[in-house]
N, CA, C, O and CB atoms as a CASP TS submission, in Angstrom:
PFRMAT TS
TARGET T0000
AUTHOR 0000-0000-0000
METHOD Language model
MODEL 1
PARENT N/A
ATOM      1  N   UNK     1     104.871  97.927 129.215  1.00  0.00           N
ATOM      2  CA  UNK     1     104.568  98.469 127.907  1.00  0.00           C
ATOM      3  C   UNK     1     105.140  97.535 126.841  1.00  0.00           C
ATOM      4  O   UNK     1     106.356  97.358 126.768  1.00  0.00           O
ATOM      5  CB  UNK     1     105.135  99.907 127.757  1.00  0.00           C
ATOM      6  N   UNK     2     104.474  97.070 126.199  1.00  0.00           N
ATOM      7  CA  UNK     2     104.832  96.107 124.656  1.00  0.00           C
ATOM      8  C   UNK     2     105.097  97.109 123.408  1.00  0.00           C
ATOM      9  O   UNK     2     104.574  98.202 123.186  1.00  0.00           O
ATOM     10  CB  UNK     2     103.291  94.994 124.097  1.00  0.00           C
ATOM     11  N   UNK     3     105.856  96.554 122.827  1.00  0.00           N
ATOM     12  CA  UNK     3     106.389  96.970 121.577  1.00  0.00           C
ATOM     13  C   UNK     3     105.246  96.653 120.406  1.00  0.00           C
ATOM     14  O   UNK     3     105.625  96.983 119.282  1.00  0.00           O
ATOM     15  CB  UNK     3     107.825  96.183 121.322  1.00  0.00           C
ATOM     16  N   UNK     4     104.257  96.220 120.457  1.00  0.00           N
ATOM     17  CA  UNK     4     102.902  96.474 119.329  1.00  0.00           C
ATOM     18  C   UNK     4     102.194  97.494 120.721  1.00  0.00           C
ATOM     19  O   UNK     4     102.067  97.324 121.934  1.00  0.00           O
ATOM     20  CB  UNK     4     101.638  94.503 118.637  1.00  0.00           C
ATOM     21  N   UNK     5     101.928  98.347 119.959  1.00  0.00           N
ATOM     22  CA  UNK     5     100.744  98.975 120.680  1.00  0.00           C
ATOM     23  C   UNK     5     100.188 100.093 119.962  1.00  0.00           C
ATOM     24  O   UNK     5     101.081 100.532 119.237  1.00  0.00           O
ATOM     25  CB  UNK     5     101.104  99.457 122.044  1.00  0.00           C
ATOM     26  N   UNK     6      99.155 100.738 119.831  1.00  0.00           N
ATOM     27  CA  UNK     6      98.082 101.696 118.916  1.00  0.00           C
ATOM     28  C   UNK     6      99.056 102.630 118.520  1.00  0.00           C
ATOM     29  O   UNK     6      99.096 102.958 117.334  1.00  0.00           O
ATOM     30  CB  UNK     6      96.669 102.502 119.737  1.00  0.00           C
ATOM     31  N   UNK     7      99.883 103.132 119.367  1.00  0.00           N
ATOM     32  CA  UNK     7     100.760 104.802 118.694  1.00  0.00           C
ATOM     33  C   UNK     7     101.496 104.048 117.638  1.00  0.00           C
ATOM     34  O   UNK     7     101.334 104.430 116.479  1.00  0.00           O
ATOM     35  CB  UNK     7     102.183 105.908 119.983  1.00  0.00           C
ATOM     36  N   UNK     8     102.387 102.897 117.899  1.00  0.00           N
ATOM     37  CA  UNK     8     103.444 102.498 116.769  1.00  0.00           C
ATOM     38  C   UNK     8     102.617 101.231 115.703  1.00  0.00           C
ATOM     39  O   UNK     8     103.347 100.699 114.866  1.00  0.00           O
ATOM     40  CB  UNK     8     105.079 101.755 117.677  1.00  0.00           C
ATOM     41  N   UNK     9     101.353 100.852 115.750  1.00  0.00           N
ATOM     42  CA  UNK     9     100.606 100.470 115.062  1.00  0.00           C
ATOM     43  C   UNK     9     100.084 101.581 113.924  1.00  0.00           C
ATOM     44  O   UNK     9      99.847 101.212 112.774  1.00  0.00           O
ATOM     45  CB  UNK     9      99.764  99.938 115.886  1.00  0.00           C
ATOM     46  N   UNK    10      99.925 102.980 114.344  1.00  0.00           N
ATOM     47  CA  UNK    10      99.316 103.761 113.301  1.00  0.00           C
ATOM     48  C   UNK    10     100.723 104.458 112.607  1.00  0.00           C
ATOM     49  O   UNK    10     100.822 104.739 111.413  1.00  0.00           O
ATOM     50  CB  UNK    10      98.102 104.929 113.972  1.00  0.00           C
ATOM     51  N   UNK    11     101.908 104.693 113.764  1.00  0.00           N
ATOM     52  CA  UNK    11     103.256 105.014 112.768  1.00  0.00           C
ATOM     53  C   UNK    11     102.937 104.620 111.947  1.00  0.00           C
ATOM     54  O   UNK    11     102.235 105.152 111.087  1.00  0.00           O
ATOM     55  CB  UNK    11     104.576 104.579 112.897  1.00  0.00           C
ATOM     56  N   UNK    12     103.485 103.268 111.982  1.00  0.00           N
ATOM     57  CA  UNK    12     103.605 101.543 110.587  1.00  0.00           C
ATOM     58  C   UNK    12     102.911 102.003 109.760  1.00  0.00           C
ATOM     59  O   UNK    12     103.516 102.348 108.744  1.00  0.00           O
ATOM     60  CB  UNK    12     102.843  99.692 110.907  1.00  0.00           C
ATOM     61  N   UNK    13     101.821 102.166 109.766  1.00  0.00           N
ATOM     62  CA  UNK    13     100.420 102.015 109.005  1.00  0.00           C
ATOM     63  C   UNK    13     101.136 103.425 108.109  1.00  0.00           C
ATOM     64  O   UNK    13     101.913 103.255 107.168  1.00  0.00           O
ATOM     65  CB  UNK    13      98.532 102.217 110.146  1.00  0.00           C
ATOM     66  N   UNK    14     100.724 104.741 108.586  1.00  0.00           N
ATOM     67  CA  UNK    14     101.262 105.900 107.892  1.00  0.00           C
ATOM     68  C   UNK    14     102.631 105.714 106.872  1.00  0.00           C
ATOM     69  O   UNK    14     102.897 106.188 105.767  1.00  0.00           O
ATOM     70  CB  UNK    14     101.591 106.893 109.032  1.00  0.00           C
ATOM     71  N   UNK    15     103.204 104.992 107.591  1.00  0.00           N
ATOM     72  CA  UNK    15     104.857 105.259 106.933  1.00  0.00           C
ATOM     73  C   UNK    15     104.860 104.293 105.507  1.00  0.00           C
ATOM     74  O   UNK    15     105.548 104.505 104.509  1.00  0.00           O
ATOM     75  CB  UNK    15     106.386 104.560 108.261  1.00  0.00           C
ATOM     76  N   UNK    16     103.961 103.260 105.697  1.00  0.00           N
ATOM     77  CA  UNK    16     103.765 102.062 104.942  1.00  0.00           C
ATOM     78  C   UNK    16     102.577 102.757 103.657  1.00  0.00           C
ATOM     79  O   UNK    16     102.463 102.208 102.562  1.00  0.00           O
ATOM     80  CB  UNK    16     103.093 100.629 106.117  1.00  0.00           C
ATOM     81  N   UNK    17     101.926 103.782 103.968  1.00  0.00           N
ATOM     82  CA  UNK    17     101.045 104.153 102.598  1.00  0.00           C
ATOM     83  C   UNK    17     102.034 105.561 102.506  1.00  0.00           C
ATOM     84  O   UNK    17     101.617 106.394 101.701  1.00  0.00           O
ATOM     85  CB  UNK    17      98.906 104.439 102.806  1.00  0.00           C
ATOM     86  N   UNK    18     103.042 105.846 103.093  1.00  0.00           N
ATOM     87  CA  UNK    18     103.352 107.148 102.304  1.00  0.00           C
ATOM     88  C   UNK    18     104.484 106.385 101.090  1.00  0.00           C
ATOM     89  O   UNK    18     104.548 106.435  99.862  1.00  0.00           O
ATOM     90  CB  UNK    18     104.187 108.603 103.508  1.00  0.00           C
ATOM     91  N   UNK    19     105.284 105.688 102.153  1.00  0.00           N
ATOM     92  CA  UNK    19     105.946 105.023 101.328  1.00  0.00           C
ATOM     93  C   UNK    19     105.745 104.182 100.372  1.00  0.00           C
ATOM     94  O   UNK    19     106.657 103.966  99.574  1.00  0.00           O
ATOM     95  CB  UNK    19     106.464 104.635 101.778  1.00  0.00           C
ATOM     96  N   UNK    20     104.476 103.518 100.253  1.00  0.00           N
ATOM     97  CA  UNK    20     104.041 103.003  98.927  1.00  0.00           C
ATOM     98  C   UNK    20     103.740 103.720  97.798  1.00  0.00           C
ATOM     99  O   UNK    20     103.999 103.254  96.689  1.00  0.00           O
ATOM    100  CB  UNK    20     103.064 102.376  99.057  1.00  0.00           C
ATOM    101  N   UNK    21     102.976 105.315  98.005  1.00  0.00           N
ATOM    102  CA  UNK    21     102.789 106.261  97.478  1.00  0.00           C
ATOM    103  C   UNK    21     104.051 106.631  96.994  1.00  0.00           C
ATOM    104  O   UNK    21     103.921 106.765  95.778  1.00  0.00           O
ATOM    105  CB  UNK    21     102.155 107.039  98.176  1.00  0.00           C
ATOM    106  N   UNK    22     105.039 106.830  97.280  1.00  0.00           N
ATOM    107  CA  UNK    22     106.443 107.261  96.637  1.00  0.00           C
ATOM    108  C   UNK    22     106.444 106.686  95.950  1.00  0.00           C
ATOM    109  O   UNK    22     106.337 107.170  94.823  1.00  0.00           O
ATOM    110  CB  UNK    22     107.629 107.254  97.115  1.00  0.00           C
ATOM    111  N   UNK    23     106.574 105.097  96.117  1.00  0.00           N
ATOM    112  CA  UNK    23     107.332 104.087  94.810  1.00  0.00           C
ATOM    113  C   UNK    23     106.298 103.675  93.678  1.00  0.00           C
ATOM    114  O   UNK    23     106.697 103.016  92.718  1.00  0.00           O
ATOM    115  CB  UNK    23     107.967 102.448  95.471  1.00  0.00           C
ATOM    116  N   UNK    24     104.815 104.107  93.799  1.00  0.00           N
ATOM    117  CA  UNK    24     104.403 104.093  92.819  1.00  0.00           C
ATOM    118  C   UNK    24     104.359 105.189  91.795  1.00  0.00           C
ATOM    119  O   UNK    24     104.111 104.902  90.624  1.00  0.00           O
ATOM    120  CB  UNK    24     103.560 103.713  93.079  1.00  0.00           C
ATOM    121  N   UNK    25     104.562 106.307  92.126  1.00  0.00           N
ATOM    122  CA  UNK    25     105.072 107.936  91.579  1.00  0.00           C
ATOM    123  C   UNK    25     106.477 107.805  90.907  1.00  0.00           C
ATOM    124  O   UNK    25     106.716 108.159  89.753  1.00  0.00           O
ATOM    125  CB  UNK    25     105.282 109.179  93.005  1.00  0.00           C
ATOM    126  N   UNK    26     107.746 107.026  92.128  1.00  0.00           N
ATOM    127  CA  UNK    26     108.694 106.684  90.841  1.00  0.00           C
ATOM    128  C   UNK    26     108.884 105.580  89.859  1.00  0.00           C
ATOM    129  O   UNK    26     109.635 105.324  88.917  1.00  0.00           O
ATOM    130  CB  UNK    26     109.761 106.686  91.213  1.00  0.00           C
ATOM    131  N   UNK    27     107.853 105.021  90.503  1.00  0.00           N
ATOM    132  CA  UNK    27     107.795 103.786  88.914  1.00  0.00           C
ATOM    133  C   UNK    27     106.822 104.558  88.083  1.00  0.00           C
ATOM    134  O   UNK    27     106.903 104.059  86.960  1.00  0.00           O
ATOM    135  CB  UNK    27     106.973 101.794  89.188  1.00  0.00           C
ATOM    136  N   UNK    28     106.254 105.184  88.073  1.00  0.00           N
ATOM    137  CA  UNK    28     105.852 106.247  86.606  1.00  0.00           C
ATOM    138  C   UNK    28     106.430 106.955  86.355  1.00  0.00           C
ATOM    139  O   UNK    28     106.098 107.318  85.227  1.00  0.00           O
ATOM    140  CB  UNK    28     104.860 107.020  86.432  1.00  0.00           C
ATOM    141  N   UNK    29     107.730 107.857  86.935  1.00  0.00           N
ATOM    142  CA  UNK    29     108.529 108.186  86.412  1.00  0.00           C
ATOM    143  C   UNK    29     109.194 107.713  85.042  1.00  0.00           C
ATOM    144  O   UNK    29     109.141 108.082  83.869  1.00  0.00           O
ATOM    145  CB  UNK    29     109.030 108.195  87.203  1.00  0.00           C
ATOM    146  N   UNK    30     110.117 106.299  86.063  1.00  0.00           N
ATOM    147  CA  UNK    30     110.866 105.829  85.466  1.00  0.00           C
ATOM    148  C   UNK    30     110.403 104.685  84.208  1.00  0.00           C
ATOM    149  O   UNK    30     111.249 104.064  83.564  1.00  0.00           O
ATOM    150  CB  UNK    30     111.595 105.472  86.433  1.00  0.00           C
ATOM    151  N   UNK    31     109.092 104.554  84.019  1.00  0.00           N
ATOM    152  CA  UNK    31     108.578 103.645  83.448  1.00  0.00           C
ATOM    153  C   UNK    31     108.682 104.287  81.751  1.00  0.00           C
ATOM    154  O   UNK    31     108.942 105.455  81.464  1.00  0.00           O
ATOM    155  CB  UNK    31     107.118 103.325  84.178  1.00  0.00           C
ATOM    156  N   UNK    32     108.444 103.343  80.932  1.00  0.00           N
ATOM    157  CA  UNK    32     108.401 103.847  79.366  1.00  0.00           C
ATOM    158  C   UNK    32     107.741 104.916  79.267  1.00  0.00           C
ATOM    159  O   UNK    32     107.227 105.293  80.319  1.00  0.00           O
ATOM    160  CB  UNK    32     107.786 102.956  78.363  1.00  0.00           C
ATOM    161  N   UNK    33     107.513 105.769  78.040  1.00  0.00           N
ATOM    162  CA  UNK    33     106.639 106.943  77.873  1.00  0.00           C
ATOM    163  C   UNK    33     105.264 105.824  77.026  1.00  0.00           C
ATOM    164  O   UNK    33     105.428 104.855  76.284  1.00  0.00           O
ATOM    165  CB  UNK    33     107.574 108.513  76.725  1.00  0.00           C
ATOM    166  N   UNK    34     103.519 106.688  77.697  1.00  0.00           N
ATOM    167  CA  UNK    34     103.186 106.133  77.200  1.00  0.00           C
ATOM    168  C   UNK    34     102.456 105.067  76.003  1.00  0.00           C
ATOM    169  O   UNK    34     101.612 104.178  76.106  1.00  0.00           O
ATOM    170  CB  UNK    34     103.311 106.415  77.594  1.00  0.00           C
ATOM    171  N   UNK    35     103.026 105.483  75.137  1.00  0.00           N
ATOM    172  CA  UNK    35     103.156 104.992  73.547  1.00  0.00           C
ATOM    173  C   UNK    35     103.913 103.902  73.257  1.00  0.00           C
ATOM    174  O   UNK    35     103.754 103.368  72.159  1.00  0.00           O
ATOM    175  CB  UNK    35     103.748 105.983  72.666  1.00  0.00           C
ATOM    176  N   UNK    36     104.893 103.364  74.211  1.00  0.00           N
ATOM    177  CA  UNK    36     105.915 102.940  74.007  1.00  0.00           C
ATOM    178  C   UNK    36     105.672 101.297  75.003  1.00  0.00           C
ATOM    179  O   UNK    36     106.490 100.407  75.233  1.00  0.00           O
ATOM    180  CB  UNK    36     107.068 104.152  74.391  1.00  0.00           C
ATOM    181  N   UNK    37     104.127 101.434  75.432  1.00  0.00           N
ATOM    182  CA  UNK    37     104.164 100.090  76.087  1.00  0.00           C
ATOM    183  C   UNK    37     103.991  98.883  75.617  1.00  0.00           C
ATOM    184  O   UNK    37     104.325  97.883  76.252  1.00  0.00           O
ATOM    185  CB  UNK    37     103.451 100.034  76.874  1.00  0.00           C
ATOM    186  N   UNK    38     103.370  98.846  74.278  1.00  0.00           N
ATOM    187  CA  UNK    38     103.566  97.367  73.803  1.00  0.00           C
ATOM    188  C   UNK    38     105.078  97.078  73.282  1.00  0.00           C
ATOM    189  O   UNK    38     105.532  95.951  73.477  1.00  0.00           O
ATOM    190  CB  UNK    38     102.489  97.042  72.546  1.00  0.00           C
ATOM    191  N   UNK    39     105.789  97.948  72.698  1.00  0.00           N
ATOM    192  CA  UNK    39     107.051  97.878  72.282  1.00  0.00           C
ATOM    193  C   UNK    39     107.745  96.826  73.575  1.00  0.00           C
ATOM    194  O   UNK    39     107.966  95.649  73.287  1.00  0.00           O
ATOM    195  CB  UNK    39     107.700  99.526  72.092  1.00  0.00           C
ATOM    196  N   UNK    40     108.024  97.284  74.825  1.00  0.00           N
ATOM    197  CA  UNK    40     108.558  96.869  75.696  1.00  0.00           C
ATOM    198  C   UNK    40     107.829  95.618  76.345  1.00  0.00           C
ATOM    199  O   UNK    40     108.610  94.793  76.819  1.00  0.00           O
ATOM    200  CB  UNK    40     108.778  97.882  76.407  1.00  0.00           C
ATOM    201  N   UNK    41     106.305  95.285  76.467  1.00  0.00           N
ATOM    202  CA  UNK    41     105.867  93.988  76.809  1.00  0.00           C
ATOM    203  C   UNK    41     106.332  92.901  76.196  1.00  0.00           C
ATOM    204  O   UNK    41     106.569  91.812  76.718  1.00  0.00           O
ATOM    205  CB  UNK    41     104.687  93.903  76.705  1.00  0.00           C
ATOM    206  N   UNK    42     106.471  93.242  74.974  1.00  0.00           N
ATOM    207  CA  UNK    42     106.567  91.959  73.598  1.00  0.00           C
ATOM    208  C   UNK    42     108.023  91.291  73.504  1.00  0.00           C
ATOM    209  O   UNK    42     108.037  90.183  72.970  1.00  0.00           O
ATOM    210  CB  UNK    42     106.298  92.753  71.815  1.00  0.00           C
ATOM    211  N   UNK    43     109.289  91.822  73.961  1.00  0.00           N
ATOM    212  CA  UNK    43     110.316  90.691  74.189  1.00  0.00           C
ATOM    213  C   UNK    43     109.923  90.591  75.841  1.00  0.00           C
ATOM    214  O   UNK    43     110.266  89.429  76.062  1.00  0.00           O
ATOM    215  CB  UNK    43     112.187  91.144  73.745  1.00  0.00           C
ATOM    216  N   UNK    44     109.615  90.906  76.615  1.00  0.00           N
ATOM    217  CA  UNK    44     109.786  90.786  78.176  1.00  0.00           C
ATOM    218  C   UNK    44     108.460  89.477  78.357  1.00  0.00           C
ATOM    219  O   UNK    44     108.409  88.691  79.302  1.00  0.00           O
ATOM    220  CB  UNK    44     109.421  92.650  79.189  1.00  0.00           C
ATOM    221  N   UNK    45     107.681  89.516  77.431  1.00  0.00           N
ATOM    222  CA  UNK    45     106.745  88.568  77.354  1.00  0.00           C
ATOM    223  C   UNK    45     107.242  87.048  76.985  1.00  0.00           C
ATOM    224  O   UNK    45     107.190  85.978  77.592  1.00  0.00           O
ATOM    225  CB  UNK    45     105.810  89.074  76.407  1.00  0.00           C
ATOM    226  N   UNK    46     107.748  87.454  75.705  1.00  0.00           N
ATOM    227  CA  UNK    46     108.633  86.279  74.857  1.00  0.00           C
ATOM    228  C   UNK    46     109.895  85.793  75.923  1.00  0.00           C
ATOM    229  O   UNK    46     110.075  84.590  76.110  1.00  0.00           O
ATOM    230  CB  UNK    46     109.423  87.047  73.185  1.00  0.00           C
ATOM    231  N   UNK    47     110.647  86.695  76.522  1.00  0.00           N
ATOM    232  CA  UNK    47     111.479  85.823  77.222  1.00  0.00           C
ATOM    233  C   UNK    47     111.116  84.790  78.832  1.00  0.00           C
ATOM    234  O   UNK    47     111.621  83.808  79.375  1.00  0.00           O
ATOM    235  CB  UNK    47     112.544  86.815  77.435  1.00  0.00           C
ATOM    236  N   UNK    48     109.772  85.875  79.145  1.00  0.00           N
ATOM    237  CA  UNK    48     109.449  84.910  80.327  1.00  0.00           C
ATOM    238  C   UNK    48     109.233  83.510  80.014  1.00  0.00           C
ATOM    239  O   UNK    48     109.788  82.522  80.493  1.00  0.00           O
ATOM    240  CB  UNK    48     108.241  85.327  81.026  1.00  0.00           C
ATOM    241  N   UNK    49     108.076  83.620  78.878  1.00  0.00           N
ATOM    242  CA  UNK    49     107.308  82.682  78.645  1.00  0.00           C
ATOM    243  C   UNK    49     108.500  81.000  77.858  1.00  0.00           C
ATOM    244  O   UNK    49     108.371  79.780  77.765  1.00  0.00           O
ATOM    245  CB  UNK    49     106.025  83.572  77.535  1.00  0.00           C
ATOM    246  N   UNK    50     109.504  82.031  77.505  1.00  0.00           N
ATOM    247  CA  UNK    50     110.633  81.155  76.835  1.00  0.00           C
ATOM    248  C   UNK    50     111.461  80.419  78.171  1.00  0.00           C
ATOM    249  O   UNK    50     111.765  79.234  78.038  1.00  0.00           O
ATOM    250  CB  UNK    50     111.794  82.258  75.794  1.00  0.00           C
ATOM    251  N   UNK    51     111.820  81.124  79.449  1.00  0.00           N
ATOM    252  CA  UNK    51     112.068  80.750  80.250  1.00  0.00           C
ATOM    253  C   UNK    51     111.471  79.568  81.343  1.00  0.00           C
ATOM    254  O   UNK    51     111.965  78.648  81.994  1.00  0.00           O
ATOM    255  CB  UNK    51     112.219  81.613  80.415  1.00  0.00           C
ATOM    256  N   UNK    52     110.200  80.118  81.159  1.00  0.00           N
ATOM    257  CA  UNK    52     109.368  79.284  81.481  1.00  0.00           C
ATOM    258  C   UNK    52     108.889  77.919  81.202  1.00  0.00           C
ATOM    259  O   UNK    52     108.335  77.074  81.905  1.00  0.00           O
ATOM    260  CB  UNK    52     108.761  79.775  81.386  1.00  0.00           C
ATOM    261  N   UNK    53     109.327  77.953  79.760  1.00  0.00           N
ATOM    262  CA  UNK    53     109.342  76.182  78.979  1.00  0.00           C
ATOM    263  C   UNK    53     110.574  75.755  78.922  1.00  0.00           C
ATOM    264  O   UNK    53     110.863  74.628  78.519  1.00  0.00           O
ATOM    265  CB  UNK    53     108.820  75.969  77.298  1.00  0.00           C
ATOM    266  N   UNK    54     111.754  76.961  79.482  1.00  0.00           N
ATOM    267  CA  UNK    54     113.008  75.999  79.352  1.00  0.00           C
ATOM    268  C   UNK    54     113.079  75.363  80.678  1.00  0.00           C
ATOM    269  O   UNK    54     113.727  74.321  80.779  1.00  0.00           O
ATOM    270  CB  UNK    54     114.473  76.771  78.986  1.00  0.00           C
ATOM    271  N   UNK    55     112.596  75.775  81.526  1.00  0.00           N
ATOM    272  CA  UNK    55     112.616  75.265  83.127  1.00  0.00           C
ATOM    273  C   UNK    55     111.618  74.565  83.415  1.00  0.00           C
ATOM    274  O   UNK    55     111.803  74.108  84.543  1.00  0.00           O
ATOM    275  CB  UNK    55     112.601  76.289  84.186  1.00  0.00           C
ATOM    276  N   UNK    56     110.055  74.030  82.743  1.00  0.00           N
ATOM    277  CA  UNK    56     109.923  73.009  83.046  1.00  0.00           C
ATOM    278  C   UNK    56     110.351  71.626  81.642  1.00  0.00           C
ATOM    279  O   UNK    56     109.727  70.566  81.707  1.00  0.00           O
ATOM    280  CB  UNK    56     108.537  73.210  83.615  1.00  0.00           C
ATOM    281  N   UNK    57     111.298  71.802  80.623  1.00  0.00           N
ATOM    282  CA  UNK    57     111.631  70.639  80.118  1.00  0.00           C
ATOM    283  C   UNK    57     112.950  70.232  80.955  1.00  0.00           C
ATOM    284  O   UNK    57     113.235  69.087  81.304  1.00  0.00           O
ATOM    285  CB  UNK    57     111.794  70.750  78.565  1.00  0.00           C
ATOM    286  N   UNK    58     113.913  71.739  81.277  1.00  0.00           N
ATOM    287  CA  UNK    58     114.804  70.732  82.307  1.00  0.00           C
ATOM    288  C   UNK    58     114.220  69.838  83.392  1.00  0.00           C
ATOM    289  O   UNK    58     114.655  68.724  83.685  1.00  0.00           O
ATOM    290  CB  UNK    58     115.727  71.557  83.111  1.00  0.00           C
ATOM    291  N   UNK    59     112.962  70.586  84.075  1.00  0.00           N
ATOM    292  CA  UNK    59     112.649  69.492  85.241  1.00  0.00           C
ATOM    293  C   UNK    59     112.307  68.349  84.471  1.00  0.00           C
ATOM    294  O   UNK    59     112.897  67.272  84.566  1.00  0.00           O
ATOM    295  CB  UNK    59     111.389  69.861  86.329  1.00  0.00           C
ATOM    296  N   UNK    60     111.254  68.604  83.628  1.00  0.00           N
ATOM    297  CA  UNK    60     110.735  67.335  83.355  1.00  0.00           C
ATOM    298  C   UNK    60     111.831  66.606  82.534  1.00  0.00           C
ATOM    299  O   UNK    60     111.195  65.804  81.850  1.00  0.00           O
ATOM    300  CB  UNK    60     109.356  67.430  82.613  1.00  0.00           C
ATOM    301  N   UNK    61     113.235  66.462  82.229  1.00  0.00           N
ATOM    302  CA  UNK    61     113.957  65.395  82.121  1.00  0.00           C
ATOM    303  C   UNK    61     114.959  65.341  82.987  1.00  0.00           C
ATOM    304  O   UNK    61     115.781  64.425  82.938  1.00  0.00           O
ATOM    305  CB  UNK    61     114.367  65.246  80.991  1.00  0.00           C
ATOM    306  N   UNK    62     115.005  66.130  83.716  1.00  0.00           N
ATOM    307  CA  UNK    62     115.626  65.548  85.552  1.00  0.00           C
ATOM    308  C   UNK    62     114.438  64.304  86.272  1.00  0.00           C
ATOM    309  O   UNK    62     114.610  63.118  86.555  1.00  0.00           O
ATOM    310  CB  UNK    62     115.533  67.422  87.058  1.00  0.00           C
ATOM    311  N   UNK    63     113.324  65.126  86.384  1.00  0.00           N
ATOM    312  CA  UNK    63     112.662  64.040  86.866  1.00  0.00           C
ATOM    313  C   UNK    63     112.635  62.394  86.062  1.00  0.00           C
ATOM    314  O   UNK    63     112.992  61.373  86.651  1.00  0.00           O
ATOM    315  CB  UNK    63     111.331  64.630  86.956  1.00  0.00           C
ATOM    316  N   UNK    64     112.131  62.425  84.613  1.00  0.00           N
ATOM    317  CA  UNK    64     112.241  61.116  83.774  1.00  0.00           C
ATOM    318  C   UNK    64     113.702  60.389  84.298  1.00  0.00           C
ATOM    319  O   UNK    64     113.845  59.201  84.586  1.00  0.00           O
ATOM    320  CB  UNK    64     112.268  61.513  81.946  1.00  0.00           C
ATOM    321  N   UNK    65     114.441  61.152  84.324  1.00  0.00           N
ATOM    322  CA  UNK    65     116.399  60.569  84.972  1.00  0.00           C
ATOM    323  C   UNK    65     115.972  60.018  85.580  1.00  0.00           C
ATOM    324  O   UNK    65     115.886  58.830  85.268  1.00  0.00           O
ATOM    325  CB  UNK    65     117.741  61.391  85.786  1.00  0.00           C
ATOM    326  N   UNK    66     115.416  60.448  86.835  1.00  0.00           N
ATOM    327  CA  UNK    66     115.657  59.931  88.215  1.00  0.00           C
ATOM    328  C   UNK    66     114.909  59.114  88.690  1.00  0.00           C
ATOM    329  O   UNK    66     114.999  58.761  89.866  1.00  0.00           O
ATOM    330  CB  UNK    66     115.683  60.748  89.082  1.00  0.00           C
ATOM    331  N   UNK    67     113.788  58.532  87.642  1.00  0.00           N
ATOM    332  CA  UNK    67     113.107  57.309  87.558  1.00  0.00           C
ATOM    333  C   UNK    67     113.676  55.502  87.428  1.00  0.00           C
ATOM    334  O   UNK    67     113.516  54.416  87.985  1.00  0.00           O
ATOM    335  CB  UNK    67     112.410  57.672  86.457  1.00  0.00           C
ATOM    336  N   UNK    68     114.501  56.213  86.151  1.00  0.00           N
ATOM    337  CA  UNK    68     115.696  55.108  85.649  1.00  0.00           C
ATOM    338  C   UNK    68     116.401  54.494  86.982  1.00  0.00           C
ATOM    339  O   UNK    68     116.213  53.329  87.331  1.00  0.00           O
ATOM    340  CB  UNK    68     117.031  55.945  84.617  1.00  0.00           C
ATOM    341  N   UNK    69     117.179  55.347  87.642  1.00  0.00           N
ATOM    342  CA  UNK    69     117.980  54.839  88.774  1.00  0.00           C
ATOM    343  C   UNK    69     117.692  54.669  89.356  1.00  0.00           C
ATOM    344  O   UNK    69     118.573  54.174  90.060  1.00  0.00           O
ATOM    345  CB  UNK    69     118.650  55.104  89.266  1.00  0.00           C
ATOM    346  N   UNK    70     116.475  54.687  90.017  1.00  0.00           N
ATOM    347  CA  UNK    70     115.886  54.567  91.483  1.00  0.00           C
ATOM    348  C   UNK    70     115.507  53.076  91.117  1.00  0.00           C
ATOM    349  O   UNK    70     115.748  52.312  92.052  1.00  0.00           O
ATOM    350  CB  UNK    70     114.457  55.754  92.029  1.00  0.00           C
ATOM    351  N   UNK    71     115.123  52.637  90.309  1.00  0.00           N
ATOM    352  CA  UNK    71     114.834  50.903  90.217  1.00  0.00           C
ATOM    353  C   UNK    71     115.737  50.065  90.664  1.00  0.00           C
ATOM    354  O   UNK    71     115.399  49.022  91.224  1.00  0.00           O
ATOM    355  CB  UNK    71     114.678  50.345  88.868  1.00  0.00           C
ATOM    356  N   UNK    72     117.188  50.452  90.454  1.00  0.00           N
ATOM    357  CA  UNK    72     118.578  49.485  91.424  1.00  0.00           C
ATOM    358  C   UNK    72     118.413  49.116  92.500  1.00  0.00           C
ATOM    359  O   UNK    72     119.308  48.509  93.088  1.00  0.00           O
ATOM    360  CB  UNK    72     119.854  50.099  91.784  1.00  0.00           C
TER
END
């Protein structure tokens, strides 16, 4: 007897949509009320997008660096 087989294939399966079903019920819980959703997109937007250009100008002047030295 193997450890995949149809009975613990359909467990998985069940336990995996009940339990997805939960956590999408408490993320509407816990989520803003809904009036209140652009309020909360608009810095969470601004900081990704701010994060996002601060991490590729660090790469892109790590990488320009590491051009310089590699010519020695």
């Amino acid at each position: 007897m193997g450890i995949i087989n149809r009975r613990n294939a359909v467990l998985g399966w069940s336990i995996w949509h009940v339990t997805k079903s939960v956590a999408k019920q408490k993320a509407r819980r816990a989520g803003p009320a809904r009036g209140d959703h652009g309020a909360v997109k608009k810095p969470a937007a601004l900081a990704s997008i701010a994060a996002a250009v601060g991490g590729a100008l660090w790469f892109w002047r790590k990488k320009s660096g590491d051009t310089a030295d590699s010519s020695t």
